[in-house]
Structure formats: structure tokens, C-alpha cells
N, CA, C and O atoms as CSV, one atom per row, in Angstrom:
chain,resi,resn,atom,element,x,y,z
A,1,UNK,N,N,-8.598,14.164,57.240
A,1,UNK,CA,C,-10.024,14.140,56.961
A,1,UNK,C,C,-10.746,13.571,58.180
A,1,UNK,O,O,-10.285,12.571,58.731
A,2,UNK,N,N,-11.701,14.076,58.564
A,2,UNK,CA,C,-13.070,14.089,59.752
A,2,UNK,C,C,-13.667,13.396,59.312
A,2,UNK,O,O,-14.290,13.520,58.258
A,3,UNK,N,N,-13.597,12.012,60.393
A,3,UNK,CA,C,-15.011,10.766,60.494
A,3,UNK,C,C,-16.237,11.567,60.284
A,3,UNK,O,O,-16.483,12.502,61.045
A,4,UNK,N,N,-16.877,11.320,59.484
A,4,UNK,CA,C,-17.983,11.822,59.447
A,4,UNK,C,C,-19.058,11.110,60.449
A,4,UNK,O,O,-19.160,9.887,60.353
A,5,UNK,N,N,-19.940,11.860,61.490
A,5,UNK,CA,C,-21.062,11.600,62.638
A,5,UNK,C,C,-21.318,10.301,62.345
A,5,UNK,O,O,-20.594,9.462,62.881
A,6,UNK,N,N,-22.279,9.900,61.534
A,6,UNK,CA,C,-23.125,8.736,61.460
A,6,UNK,C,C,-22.060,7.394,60.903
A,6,UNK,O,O,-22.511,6.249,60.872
A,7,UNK,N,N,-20.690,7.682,60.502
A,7,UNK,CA,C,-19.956,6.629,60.509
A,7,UNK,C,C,-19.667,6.163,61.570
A,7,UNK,O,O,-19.710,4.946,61.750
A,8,UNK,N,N,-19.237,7.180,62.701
A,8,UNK,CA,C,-19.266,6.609,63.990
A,8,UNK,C,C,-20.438,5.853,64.547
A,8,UNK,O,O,-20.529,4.629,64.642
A,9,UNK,N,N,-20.815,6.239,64.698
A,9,UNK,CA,C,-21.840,6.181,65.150
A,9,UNK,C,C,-22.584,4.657,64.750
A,9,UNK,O,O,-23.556,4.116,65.276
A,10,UNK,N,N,-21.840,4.268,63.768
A,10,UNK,CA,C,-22.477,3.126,63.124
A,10,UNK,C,C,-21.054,2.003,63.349
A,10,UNK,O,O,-21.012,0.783,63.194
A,11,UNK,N,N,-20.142,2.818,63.704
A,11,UNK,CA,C,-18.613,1.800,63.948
A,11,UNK,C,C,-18.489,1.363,65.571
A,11,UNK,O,O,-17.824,0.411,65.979
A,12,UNK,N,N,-19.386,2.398,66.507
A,12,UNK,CA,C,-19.428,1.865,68.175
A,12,UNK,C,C,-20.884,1.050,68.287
A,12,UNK,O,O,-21.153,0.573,69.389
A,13,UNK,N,N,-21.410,0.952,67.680
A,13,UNK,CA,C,-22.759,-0.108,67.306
A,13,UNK,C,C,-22.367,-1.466,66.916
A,13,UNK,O,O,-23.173,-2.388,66.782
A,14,UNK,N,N,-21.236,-1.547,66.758
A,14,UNK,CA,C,-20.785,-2.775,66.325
A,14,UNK,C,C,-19.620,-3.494,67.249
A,14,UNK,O,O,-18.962,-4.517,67.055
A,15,UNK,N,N,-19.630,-2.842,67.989
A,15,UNK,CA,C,-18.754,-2.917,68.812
A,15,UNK,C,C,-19.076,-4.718,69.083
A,15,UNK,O,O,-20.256,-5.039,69.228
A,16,UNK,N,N,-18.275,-5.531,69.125
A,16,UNK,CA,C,-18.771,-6.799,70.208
A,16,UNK,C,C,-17.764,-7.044,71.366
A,16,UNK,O,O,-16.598,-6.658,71.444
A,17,UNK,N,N,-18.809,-8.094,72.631
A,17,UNK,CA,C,-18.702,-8.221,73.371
A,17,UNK,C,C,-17.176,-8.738,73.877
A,17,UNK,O,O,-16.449,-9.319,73.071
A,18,UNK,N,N,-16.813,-8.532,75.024
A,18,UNK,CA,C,-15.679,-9.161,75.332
A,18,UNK,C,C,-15.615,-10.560,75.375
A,18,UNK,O,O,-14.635,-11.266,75.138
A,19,UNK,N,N,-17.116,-11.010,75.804
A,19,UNK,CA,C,-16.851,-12.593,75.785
A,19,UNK,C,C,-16.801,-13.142,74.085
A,19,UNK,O,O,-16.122,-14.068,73.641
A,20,UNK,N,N,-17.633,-12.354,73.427
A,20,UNK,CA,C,-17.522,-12.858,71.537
A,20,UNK,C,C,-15.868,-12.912,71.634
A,20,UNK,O,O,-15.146,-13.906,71.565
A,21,UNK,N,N,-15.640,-12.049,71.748
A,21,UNK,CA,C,-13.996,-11.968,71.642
A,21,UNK,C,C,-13.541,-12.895,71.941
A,21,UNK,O,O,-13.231,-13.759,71.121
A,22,UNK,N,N,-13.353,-13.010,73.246
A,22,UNK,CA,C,-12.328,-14.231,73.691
A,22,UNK,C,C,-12.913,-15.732,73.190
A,22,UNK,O,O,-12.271,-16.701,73.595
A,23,UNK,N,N,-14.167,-16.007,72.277
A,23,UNK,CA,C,-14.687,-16.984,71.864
A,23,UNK,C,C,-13.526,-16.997,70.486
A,23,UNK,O,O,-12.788,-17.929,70.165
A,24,UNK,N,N,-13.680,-15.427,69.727
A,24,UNK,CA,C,-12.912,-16.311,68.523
A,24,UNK,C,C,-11.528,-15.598,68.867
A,24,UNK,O,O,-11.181,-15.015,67.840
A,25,UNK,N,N,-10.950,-15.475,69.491
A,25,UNK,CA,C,-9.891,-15.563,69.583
A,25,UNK,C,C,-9.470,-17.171,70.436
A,25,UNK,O,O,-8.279,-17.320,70.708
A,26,UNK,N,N,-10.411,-18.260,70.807
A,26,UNK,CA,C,-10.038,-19.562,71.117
A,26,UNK,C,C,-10.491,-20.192,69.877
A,26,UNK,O,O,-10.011,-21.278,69.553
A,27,UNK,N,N,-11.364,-19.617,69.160
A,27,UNK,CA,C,-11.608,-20.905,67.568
A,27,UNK,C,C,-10.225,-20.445,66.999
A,27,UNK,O,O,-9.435,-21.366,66.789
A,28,UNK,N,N,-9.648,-18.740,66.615
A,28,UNK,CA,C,-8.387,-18.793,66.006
A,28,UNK,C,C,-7.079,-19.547,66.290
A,28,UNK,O,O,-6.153,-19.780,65.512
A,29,UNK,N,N,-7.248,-19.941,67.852
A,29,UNK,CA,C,-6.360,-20.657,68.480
A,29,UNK,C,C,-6.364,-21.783,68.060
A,29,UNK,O,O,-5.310,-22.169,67.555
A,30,UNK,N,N,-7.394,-22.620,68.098
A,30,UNK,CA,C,-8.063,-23.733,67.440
A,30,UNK,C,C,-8.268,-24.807,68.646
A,30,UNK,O,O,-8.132,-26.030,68.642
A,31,UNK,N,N,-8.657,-23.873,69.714
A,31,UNK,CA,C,-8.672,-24.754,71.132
A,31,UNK,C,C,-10.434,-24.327,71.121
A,31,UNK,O,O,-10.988,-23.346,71.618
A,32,UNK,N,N,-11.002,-25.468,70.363
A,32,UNK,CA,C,-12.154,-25.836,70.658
A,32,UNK,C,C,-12.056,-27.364,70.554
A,32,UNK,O,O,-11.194,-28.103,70.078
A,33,UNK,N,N,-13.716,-27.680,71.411
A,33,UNK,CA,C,-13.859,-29.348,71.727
A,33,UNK,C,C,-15.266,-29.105,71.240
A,33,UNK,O,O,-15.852,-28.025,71.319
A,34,UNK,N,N,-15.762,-30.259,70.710
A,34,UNK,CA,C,-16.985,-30.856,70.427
A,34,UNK,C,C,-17.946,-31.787,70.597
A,34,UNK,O,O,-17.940,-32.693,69.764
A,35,UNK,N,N,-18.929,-31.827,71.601
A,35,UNK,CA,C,-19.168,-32.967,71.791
A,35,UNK,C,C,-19.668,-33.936,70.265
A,35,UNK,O,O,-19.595,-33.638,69.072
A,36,UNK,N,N,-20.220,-35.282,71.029
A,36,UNK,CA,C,-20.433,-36.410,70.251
A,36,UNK,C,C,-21.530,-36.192,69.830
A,36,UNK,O,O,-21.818,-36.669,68.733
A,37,UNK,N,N,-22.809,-35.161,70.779
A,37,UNK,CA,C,-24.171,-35.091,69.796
A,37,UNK,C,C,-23.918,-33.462,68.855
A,37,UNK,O,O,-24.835,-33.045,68.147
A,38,UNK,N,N,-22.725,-32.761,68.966
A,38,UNK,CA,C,-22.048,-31.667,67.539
A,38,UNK,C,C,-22.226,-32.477,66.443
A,38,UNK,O,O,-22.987,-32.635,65.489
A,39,UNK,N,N,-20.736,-33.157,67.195
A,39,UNK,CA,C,-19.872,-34.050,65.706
A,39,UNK,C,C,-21.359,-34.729,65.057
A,39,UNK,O,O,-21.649,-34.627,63.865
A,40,UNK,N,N,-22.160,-35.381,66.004
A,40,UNK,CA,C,-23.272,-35.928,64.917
A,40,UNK,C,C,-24.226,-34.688,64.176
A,40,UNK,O,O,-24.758,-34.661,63.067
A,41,UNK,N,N,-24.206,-33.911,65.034
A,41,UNK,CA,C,-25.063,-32.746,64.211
A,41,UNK,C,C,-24.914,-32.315,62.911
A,41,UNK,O,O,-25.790,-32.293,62.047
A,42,UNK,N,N,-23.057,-31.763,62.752
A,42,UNK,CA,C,-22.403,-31.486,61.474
A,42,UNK,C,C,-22.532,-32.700,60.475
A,42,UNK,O,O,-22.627,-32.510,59.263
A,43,UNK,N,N,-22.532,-33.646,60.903
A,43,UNK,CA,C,-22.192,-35.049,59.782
A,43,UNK,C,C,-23.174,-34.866,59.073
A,43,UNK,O,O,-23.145,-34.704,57.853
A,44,UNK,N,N,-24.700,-34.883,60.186
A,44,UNK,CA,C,-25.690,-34.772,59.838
A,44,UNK,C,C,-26.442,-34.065,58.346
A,44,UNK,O,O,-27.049,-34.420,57.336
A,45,UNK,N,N,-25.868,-32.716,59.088
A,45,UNK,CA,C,-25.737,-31.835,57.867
A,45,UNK,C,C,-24.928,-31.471,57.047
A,45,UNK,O,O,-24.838,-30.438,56.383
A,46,UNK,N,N,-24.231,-32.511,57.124
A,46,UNK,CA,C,-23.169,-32.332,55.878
A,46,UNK,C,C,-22.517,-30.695,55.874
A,46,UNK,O,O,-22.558,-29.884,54.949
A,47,UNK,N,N,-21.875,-30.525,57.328
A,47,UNK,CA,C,-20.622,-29.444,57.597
A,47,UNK,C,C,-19.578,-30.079,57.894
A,47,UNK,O,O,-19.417,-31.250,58.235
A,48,UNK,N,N,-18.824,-29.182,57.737
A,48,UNK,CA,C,-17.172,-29.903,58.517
A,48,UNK,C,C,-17.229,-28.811,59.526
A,48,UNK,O,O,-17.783,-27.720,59.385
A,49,UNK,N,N,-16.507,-29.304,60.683
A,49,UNK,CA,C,-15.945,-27.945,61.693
A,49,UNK,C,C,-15.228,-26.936,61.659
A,49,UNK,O,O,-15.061,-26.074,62.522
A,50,UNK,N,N,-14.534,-27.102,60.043
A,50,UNK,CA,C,-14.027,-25.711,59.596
A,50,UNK,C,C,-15.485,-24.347,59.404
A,50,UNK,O,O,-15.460,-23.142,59.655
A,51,UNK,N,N,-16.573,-25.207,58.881
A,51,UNK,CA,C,-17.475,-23.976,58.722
A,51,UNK,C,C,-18.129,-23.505,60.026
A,51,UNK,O,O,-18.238,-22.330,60.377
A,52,UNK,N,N,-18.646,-24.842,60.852
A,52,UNK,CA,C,-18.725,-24.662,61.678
A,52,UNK,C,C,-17.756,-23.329,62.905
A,52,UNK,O,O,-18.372,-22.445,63.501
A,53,UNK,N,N,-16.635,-23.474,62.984
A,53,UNK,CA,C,-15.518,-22.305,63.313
A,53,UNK,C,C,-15.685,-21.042,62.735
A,53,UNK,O,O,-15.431,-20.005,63.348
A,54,UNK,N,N,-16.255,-21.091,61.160
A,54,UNK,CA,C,-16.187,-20.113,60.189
A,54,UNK,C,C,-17.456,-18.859,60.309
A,54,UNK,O,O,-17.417,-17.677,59.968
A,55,UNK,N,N,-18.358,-19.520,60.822
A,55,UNK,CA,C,-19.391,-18.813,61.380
A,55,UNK,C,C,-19.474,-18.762,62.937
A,55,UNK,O,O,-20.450,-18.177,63.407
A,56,UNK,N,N,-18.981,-19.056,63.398
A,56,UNK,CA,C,-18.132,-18.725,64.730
A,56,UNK,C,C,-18.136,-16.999,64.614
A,56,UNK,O,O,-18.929,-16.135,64.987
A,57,UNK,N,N,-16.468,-16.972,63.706
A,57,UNK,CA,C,-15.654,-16.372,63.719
A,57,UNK,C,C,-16.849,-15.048,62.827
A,57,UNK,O,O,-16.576,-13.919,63.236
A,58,UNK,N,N,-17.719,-15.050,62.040
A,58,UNK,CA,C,-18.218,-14.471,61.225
A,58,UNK,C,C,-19.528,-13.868,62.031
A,58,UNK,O,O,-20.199,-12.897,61.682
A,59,UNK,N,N,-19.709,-14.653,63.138
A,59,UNK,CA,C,-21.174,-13.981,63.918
A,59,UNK,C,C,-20.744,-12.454,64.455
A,59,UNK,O,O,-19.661,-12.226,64.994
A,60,UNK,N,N,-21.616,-11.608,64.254
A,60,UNK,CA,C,-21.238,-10.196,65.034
A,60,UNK,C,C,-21.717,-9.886,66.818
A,60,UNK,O,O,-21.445,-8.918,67.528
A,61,UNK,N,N,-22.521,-11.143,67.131
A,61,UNK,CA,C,-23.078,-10.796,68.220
A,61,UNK,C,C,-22.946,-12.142,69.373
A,61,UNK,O,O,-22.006,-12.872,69.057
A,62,UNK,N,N,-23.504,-12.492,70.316
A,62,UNK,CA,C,-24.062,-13.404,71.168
A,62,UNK,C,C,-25.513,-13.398,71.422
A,62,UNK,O,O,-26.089,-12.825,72.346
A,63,UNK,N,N,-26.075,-14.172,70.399
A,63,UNK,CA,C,-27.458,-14.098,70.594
A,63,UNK,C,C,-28.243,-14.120,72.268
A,63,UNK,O,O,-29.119,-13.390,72.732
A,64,UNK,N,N,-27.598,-15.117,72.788
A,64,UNK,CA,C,-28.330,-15.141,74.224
A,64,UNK,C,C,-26.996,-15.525,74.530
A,64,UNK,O,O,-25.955,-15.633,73.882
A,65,UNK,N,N,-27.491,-15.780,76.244
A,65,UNK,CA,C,-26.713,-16.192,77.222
A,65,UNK,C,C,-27.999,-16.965,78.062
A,65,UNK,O,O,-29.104,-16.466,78.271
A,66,UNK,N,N,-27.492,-18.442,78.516
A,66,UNK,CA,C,-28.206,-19.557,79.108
A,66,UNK,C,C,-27.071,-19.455,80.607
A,66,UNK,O,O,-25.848,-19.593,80.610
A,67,UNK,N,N,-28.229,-19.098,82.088
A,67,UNK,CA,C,-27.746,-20.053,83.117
A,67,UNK,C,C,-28.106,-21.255,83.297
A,67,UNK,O,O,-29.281,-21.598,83.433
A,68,UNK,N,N,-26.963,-22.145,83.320
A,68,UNK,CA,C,-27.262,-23.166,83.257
A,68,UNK,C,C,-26.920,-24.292,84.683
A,68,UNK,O,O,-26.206,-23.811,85.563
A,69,UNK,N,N,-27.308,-25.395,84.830
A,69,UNK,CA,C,-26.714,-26.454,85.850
A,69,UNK,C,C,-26.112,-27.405,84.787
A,69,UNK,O,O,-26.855,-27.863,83.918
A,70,UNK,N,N,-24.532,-27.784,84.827
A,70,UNK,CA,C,-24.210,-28.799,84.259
A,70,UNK,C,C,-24.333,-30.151,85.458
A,70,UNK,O,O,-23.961,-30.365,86.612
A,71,UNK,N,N,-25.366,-31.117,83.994
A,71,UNK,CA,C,-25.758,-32.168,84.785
A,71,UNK,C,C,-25.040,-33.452,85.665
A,71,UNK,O,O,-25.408,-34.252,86.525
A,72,UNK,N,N,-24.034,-33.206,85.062
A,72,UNK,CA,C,-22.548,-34.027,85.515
A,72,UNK,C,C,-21.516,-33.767,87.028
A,72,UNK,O,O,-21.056,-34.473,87.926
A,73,UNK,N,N,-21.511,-32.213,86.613
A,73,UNK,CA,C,-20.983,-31.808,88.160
A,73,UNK,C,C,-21.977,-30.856,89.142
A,73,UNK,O,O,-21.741,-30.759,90.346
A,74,UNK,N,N,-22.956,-30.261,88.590
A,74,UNK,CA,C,-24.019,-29.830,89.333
A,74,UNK,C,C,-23.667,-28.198,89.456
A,74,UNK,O,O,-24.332,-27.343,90.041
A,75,UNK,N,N,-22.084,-27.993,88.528
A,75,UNK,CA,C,-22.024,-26.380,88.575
A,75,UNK,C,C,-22.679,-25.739,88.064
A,75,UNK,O,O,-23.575,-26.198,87.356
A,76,UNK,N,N,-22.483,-24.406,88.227
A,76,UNK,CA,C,-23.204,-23.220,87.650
A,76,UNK,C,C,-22.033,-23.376,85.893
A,76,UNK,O,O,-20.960,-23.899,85.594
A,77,UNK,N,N,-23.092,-22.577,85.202
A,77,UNK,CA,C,-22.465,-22.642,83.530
A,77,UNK,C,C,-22.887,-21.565,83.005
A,77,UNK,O,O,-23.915,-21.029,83.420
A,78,UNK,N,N,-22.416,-21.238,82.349
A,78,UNK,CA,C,-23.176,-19.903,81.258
A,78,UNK,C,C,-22.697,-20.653,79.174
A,78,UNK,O,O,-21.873,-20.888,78.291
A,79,UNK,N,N,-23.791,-20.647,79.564
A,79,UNK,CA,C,-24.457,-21.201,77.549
A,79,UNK,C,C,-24.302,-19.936,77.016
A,79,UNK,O,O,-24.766,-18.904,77.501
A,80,UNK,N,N,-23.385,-20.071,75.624
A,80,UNK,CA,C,-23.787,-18.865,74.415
A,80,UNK,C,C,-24.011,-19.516,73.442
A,80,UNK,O,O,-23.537,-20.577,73.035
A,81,UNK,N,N,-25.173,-18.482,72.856
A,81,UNK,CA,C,-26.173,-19.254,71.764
A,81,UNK,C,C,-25.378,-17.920,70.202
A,81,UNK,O,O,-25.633,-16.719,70.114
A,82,UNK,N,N,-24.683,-18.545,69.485
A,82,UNK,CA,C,-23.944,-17.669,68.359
A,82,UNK,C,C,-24.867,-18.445,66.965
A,82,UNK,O,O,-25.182,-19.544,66.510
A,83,UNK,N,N,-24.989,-17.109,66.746
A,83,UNK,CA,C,-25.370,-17.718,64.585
A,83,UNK,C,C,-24.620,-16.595,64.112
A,83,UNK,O,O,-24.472,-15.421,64.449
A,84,UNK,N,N,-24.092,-17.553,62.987
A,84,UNK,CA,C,-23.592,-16.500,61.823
A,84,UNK,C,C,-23.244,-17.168,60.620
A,84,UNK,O,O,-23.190,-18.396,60.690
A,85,UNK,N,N,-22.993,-16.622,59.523
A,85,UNK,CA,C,-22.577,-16.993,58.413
A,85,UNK,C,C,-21.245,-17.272,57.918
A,85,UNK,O,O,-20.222,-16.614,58.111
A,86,UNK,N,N,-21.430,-18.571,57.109
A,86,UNK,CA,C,-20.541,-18.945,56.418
A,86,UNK,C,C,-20.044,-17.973,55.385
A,86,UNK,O,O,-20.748,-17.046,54.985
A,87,UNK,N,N,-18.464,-18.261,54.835
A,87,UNK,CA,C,-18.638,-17.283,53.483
A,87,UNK,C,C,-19.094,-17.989,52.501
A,87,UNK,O,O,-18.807,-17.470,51.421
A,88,UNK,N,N,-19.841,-19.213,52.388
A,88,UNK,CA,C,-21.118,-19.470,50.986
A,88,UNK,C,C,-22.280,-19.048,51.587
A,88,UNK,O,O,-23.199,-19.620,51.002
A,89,UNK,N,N,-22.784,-18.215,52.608
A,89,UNK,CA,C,-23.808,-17.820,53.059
A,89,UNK,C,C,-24.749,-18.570,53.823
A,89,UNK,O,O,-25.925,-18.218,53.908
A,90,UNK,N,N,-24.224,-19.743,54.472
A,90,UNK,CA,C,-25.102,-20.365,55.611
A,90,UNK,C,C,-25.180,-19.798,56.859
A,90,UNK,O,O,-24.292,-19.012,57.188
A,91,UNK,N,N,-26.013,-20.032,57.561
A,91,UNK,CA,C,-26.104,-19.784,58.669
A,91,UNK,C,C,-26.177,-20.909,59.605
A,91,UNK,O,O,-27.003,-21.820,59.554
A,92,UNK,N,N,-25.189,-20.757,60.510
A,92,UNK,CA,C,-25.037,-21.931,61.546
A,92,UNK,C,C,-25.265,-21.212,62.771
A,92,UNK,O,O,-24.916,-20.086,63.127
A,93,UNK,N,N,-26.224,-22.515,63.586
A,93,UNK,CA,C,-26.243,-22.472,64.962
A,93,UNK,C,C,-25.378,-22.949,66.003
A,93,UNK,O,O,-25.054,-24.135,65.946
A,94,UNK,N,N,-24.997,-22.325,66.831
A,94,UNK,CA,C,-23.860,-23.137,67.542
A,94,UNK,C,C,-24.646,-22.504,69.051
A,94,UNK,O,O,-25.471,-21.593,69.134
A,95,UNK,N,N,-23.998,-23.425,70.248
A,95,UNK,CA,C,-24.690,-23.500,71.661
A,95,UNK,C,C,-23.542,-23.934,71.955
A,95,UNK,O,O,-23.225,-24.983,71.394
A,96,UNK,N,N,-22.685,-23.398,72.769
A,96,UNK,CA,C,-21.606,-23.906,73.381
A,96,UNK,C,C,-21.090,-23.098,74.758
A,96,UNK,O,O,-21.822,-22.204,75.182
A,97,UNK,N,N,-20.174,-23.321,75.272
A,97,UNK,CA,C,-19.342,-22.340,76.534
A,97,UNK,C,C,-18.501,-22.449,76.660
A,97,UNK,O,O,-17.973,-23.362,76.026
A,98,UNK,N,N,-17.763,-21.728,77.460
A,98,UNK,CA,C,-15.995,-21.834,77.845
A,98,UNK,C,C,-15.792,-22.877,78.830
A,98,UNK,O,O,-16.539,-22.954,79.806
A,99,UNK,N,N,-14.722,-23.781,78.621
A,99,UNK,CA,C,-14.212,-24.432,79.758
A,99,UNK,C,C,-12.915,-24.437,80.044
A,99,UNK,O,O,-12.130,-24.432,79.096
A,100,UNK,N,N,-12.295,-24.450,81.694
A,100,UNK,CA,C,-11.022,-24.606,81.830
A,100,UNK,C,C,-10.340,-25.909,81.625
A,100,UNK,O,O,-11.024,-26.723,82.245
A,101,UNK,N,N,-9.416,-26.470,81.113
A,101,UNK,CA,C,-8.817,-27.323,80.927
A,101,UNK,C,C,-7.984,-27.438,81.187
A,101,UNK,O,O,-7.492,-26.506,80.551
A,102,UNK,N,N,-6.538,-28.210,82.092
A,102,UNK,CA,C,-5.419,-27.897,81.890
A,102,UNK,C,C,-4.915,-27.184,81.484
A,102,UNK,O,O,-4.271,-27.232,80.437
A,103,UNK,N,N,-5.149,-25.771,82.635
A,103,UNK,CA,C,-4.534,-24.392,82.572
A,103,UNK,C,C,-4.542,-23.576,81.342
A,103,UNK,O,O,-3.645,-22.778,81.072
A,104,UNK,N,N,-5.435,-23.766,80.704
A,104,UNK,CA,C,-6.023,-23.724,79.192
A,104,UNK,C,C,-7.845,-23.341,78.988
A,104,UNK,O,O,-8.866,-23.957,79.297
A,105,UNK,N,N,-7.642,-22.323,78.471
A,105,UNK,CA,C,-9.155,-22.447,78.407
A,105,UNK,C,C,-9.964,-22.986,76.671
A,105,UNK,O,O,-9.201,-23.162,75.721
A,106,UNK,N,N,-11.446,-23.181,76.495
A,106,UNK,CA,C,-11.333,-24.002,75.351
A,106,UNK,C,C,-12.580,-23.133,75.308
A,106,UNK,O,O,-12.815,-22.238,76.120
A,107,UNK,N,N,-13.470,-23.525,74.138
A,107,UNK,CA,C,-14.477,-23.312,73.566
A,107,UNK,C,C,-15.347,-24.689,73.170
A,107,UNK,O,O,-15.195,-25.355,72.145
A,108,UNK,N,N,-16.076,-24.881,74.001
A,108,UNK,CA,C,-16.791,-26.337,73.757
A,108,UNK,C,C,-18.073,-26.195,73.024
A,108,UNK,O,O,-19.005,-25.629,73.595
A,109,UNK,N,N,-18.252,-26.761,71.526
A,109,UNK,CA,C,-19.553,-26.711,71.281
A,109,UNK,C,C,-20.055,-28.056,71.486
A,109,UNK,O,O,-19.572,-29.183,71.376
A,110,UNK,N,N,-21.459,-27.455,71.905
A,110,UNK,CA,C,-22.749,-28.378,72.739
A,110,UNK,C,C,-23.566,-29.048,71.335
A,110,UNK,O,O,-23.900,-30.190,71.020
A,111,UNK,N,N,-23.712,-27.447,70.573
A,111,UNK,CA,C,-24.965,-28.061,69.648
A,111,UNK,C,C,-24.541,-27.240,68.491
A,111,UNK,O,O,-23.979,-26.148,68.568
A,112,UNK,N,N,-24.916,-27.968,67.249
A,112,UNK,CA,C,-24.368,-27.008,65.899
A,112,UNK,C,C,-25.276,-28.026,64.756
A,112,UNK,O,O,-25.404,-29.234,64.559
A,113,UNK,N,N,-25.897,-26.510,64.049
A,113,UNK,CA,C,-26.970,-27.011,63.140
A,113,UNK,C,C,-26.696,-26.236,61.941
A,113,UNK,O,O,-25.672,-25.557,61.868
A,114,UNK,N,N,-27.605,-26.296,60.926
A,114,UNK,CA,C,-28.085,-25.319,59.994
A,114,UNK,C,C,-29.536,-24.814,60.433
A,114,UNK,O,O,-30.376,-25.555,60.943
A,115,UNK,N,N,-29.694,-23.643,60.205
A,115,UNK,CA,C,-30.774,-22.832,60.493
A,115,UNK,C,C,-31.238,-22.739,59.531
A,115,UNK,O,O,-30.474,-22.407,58.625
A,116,UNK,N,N,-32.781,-22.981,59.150
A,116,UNK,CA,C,-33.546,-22.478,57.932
A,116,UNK,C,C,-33.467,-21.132,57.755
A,116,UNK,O,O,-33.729,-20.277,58.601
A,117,UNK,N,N,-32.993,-20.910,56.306
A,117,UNK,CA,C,-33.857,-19.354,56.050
A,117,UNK,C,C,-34.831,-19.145,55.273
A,117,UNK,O,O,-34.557,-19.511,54.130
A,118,UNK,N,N,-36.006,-18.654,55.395
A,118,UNK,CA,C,-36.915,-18.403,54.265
A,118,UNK,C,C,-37.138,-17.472,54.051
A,118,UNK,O,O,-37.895,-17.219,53.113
């Protein structure tokens, strides 16, 4: 049986990015880091970093991309700004980037919220 046109068509539209990719294929790994103003973010709002990960893993896109200067070593950085949903239907913000680590690469989130919906 023949894909029908507009299924395709609606299955390469969804396609995501290589960098989404290699993002949750490091949350599946479980080689992410968090900073100290995250961890306060989630407490905040009463998440754990499992959901946090969970909408990670559940976003279909990379909302933006930030060049950035990290203020510490003065390098160049690239920020991804991800939302997506929980499976109870939240939506989390996350702001984070890749870093190398001991021959290891990680997924560092910067910033992680709940997003209003109305």
C-alpha cells in the first residue's frame, strides 16, 4: 500500500533538527548538568528534572538559537531556547547548550520554568 501525498508531506515537516537530536539523545543518556539558578527554578515550581528532561525529550522543535559570550571564559556559545510538554500537559521552558566535558559532551540547562498558558 502507497503513502498517500499529504501524509508525506506532513511526515518531512516534522522532520527535527540535528542539533534537537543530539540534545535528546544526551537527556536519554542522562548526561545533562544544571545550574544552581535551574535547580532553583524547578524547586521553585515545584518540577523535578525528570519532567524537566520529559519535555526536553517531548519538544518537536528548537525554538531559537542565542549567540552568545560566556561571561566566564569570554567564548563564543550558542543558547537553545526548547518548550515542550510534559505527559500531564505542561509546558516547560528550558535555555540551555552543549558543553564538552571530559571527552564527553553534556547538555547544560541554564534556565527552566513553567510557561503560562491561557
Amino acid at each position: 500500500m502507497a503513502i498517500q501525498q499529504p501524509i508525506v508531506r506532513q511526515l518531512t515537516q516534522c522532520v527535527m533538527s540535528d542539533t534537537l537530536i543530539r540534545i535528546k539523545r544526551l537527556v536519554i543518556a542522562r548526561r545533562v548538568m544544571f545550574t544552581v539558578k535551574a535547580r532553583n527554578e524547578i524547586e521553585r515550581d515545584m518540577l523535578t528534572e525528570d519532567l524537566v528532561l520529559e519535555a526536553i525529550l517531548n519538544a518537536p522543535v528548537i525554538q531559537k538559537r542565542l549567540s552568545s559570550v560566556n561571561p566566564k571564559s569570554g567564548m563564543h556559545e550558542t543558547l537553545f531556547i526548547i518548550s515542550g510538554f510534559t505527559y500531564n500537559g505542561l509546558i516547560l521552558f528550558t535555555k540551555g547548550k552543549i558543553v564538552h566535558q571530559e571527552d564527553k559532551d553534556y547538555y547544560y540547562v541554564l534556565i527552566s520554568s513553567k510557561r503560562s498558558v491561557e
